[in-house]
N, C-alpha and C positions, 0 to 999 in steps of 0.2 A: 497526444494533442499535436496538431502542427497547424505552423504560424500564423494560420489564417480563422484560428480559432480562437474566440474571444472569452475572458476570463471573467464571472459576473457570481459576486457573493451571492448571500443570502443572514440577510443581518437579524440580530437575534427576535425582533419582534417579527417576523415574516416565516420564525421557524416555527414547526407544529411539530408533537409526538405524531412517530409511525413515518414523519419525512425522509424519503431515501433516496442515497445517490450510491454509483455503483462506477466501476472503471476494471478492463480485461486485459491482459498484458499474455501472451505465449511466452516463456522463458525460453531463452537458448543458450548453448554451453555459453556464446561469447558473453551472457550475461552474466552468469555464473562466472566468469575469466574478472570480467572489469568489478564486479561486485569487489571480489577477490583483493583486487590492487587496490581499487578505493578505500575498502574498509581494514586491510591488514590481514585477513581473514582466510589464512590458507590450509584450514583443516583438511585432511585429505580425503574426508568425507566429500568435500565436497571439488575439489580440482585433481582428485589422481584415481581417473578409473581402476587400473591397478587394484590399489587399495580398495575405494569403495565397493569391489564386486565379491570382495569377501566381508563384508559386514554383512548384518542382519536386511539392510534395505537392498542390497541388490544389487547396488549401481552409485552413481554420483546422484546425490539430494541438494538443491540449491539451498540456500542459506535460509535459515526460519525472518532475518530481518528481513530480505528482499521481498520476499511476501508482504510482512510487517510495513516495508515503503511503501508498498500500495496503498493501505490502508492513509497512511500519511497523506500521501498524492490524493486522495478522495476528498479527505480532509482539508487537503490546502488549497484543490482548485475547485471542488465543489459543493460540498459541505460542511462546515456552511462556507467554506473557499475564501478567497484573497482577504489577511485584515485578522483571521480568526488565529486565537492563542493557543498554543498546544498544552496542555497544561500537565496532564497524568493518561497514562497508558498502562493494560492490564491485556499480557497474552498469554495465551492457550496455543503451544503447536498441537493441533491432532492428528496430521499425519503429514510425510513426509510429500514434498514437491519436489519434481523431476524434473528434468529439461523435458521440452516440449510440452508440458503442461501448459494450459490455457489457467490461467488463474483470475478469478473476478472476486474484488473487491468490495464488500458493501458496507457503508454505515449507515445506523437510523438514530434518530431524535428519540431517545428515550425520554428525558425528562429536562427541563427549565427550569434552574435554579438563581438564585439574586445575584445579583451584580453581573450578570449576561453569560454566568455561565451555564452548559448544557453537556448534558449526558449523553453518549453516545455507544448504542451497539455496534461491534466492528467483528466481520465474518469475511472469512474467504473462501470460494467451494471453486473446485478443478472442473474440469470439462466431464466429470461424470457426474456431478453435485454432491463429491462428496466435501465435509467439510476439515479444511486445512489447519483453519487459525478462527481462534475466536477470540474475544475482549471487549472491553470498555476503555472508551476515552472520555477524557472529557477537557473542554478548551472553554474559553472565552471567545463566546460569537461577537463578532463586529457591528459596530453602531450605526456606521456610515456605509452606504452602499459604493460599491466597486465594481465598474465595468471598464476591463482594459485587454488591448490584444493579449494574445500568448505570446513568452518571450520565444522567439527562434533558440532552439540548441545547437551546438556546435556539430559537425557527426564526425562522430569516431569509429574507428575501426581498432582490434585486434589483433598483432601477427602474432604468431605461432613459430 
């Protein structure tokens, strides 16, 4: 998203089964780097070529959450987006993501349940369609509708 991009829910009475939003991100090492320091997360599966080109995958695998953030980002900015409650998550990694991998995000409106909460299929398929991550979420959709810019992010960079 950048900053000139405006952030507009989807409150629970406007949501329908089979409604779907989706979001694509290319990973790159430096993502996998900052992943890395944010989360604690220095397996060397995923930050020491070295290492990772003698395991079974090949190579350095990004992390199964950073996929999994996608799914959140779908969920936070637009399905059902700003307001909505994240409540339980359920994943499936099915197969290993790489740098440079194109990766898209989708979730859909499975079902509507009392008190505004909503079910949610959550998928992620690479740039060959295969698919990476599967699951269910489910949050409390929002009552009141929200339309507000995107916050600007700071940018960062990586030294090496």
């Amino acid at each position: 998203m950048s900053p000139s991009d405006t952030l507009e829910n989807h409150c629970y009475d406007e949501l329908q089964p089979g409604q779907q939003a989706s979001l694509s991100r290319t990973v790159s090492h430096d993502d996998i780097a900052l992943f890395a320091h944010l989360s604690g997360d220095i397996n060397p599966a995923h930050v020491d070529a070295d290492y990772a080109e003698n395991t079974s995958f090949g190579g350095v695998i990004v992390h199964g959450m950073w996929t999994a953030g996608l799914v959140s980002a779908v969920l936070g900015t637009q399905l059902p987006g700003p307001g909505a409650v994240y409540l339980e998550q359920s994943l499936q990694f099915r197969k290993p993501v790489k740098p440079g991998d194109t990766i898209t995000a989708t979730v859909e409106v499975v079902e509507k349940g009392r008190r505004g909460r909503v079910t949610l299929k959550c998928s992620a398929h690479n740039q060959e369609g295969v698919e990476v991550l599967r699951g269910e979420a489910l949050v409390i959709a929002p009552s009141e509708k929200v339309s507000r810019p995107a916050t600007a992010l700071p940018r960062v960079s990586v030294e090496r």
